[in-house]
N, C-alpha and C positions, 0 to 999 in steps of 0.2 A: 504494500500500500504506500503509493507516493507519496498522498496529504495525508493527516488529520482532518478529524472534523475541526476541532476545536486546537487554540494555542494563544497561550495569554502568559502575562507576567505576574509574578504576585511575591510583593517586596515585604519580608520579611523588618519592623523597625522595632527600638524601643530605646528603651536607657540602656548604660551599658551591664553585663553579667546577670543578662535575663532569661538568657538559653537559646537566643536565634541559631546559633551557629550547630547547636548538641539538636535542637529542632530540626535543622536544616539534610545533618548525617543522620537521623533517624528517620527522617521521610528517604530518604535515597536510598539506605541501606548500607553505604559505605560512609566514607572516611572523606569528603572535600573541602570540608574547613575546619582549621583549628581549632583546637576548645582548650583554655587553662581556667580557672578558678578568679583568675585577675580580671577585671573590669578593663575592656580598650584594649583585648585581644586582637579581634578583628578590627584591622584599619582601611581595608579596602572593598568594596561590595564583590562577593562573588557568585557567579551564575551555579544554582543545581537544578538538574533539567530531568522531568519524572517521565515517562513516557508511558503510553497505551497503544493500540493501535489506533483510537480515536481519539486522543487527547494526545497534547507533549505541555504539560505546566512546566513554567523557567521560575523557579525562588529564587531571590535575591535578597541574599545574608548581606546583612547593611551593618558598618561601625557601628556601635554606641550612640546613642542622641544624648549629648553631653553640654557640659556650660565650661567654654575653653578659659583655662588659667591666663592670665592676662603675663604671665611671671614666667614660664619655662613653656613650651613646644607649641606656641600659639599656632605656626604656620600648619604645623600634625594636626594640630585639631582642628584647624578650618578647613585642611582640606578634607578630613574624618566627615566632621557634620556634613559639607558638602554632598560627598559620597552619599550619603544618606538619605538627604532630603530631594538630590535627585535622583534616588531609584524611587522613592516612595512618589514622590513626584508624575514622575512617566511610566507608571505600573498600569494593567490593568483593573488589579486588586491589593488592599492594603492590606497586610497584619499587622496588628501591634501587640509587640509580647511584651508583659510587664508578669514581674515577680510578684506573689500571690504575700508570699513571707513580708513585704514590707506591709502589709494592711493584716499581718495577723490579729484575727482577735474585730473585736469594732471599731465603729469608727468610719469616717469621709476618706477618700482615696488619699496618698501620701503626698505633698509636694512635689514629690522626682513624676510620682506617677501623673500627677495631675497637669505637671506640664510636657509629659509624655501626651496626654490628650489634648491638649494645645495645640501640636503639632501637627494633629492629622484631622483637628475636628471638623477644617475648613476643605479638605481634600474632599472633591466632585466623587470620586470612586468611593465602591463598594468598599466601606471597610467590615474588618474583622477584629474584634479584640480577643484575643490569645490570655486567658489568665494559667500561665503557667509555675510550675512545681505543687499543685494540687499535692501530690502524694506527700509532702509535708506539712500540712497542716491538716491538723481535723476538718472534715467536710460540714459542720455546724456552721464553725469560722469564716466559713466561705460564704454562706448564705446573706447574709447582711450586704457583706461586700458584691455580690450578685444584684441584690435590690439596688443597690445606692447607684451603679456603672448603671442599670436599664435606664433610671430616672434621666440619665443624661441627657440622652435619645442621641448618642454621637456616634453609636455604632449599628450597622446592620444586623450581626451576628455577636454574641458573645459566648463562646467557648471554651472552658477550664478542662488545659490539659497536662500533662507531665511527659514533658520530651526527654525525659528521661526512662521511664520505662514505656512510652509511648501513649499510655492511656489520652481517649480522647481526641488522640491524632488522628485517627480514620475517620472523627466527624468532621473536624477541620479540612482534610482533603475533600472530603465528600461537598460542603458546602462551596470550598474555594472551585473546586471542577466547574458546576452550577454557574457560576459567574462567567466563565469562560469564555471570549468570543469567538465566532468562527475563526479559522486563518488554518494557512498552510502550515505543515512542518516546517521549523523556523534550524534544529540543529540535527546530526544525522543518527542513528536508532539508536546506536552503541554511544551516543556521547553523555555523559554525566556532569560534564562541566567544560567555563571556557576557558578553563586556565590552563595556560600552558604546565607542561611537567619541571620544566623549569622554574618556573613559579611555586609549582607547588613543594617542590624539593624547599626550597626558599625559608616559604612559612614553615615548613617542617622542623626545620634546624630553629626558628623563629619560637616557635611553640615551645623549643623546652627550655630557651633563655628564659621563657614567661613562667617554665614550670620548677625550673631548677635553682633561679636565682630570685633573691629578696629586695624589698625595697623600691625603689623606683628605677633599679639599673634596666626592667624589662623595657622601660617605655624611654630609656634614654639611647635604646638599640634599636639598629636594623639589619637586616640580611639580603644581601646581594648576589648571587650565584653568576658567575664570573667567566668559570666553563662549564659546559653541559658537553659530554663529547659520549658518545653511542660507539662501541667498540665492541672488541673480543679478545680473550685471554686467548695465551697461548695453545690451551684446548679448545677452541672453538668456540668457548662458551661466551654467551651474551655478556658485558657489562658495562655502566655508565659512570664516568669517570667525572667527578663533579667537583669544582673549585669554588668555595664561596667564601665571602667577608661577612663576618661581624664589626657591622660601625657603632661605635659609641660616642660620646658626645665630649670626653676627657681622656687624658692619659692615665688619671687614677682609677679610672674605670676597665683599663684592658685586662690589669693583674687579674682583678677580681674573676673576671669571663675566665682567664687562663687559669687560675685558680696556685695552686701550690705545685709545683712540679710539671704545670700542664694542667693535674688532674681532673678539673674541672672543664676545660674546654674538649679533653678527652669522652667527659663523659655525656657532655653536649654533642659530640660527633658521633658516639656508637648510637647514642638511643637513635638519635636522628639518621643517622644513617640504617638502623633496620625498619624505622616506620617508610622511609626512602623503597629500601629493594622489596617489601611489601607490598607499596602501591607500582613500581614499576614490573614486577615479577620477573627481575636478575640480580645478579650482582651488582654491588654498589661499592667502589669507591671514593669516601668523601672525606677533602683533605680543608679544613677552617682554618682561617687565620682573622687575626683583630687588628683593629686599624681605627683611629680617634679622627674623626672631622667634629675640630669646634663649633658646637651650636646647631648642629646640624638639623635640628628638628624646626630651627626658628628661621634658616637660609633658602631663600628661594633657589635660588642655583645648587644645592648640597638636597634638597626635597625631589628639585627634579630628577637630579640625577640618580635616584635611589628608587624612583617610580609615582612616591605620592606628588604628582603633577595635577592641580586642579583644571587647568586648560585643557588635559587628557578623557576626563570622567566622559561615558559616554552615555547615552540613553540607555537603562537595560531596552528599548524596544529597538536599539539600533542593530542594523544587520551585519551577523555575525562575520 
């Protein structure tokens, strides 16, 4: 079957460390975007694409909707929110996932949450509100918080689910389908996302500075992958040879990434490097090194160069 019936976008938004991204690999099945515990994990929107033979829905895991420090990585966060407000923006369909835990108990929605409804209240599209992690709180807890979000009247759907063990999620696919507008198959049957493998090697290495290291050093990093080269060992066998930079933002910050002996950048290379030859299914060699560009997060020239270019951000409904 050449077309779909149906093919639409549907952007995934919210505050940050609300579970879009754990959402996002739980509808797909696999593994295309990041997830750590730290808030402003995800800094750039990525496509994951469901397919049927009558449907292809494209999610779009959007940064954080965040209030940028005026004092450290202003330029990261502009072009974050950016990121975000234009996938929510040019979607078919909205979701807004907001955590359930900050309204545990009674009470009027939380200030993060309420200006998470801010955001989307004036958006023309279909929305969705997403109350997600359900499975930690008592279902009583919930009810109040249920009545107070209807009275708004800001949303089409309200849905309490846990993208963590899924609950939930099949009524969310089900009604986000619903919406769907006609159109052709937009990416090809086996594809799950638009990110290149180089990119995603990238955030990989990226994910465990956010999971390994403390403090504010994750958000003071980036990762750049430098060579991507597709080869073969001397048996024949497949492998991808990969060179990437950790940029930090000071010189007192590379020890820390290298850690005592190495052993810390070591151990940022193996994990990342087997989450690496998992999703590429061969061998993987991945050789790190650390590298300080001052300020990096606040310099137009040093953001572009590293990918967060806000001039770049494209439509999620622009052609792949």
């Amino acid at each position: 079957m050449s077309d779909v019936h149906r093919s639409g976008y549907v952007a995934l938004v919210g505050p940050p460390n609300v579970g879009k991204s754990t959402l996002l690999n739980r509808i797909l099945g696999e593994k295309v975007s990041i997830v750590s515990p730290k808030p402003q994990t995800t800094r750039e929107r990525i496509l994951g694409i469901m397919h049927t033979d009558a449907l292809e829905m494209i999610f779009v895991d959007t940064p954080g909707l965040h209030e940028a420090s005026p004092k450290r990585g202003a330029g990261l966060s502009r072009f974050m929110n950016h990121a975000a407000r234009s996938a929510m923006r040019d979607a078919d369909v909205v979701a807004l996932v907001i955590d359930i835990k900050e309204n545990e108990g009674s009470g009027p929605p939380s200030a993060r949450i309420q200006r998470a409804f801010a955001e989307v209240a004036s958006l023309p599209q279909p929305k969705i509100l997403l109350i997600n992690k359900i499975d930690r709180v008592h279902k009583p807890q919930l009810l109040p918080f249920l009545s107070a979000v209807a009275q708004l009247g800001h949303f089409d759907e309200i849905i309490p689910i846990s993208a963590k063990s899924g609950d939930g999620v099949d009524i969310f696919l089900a009604v986000a389908e619903k919406r769907m507008p006609a159109g052709p198959r937009l990416f090809e049957r086996d594809q799950v996302t638009d990110a290149t493998e180089r990119k995603v090697a990238s955030e990989l290495v990226r994910e465990q500075i956010f999971l390994q290291l403390e403090e504010e050093l994750p958000y003071a990093s980036a990762v750049i992958t430098e060579k991507f080269e597709e080869t073969t060992t001397k048996k024949g066998e497949p492998i991808v040879k990969i060179s990437a930079a950790i940029v930090v933002e000071r010189d007192s910050q590379k020890g820390i990434v290298i850690g005592k002996k190495g052993a810390r950048l070591k151990e940022i290379g193996e994990k990342a490097r087997h989450q690496i030859a998992t999703m590429l299914g061969c061998k993987v060699h991945l050789e790190l090194f650390v590298k300080a560009v001052p300020n990096w997060s606040e310099r137009e020239a040093s953001l572009r160069e590293l990918g967060y270019d806000e001039s770049t951000i494209e439509s999620p409904g622009s052609e792949p």
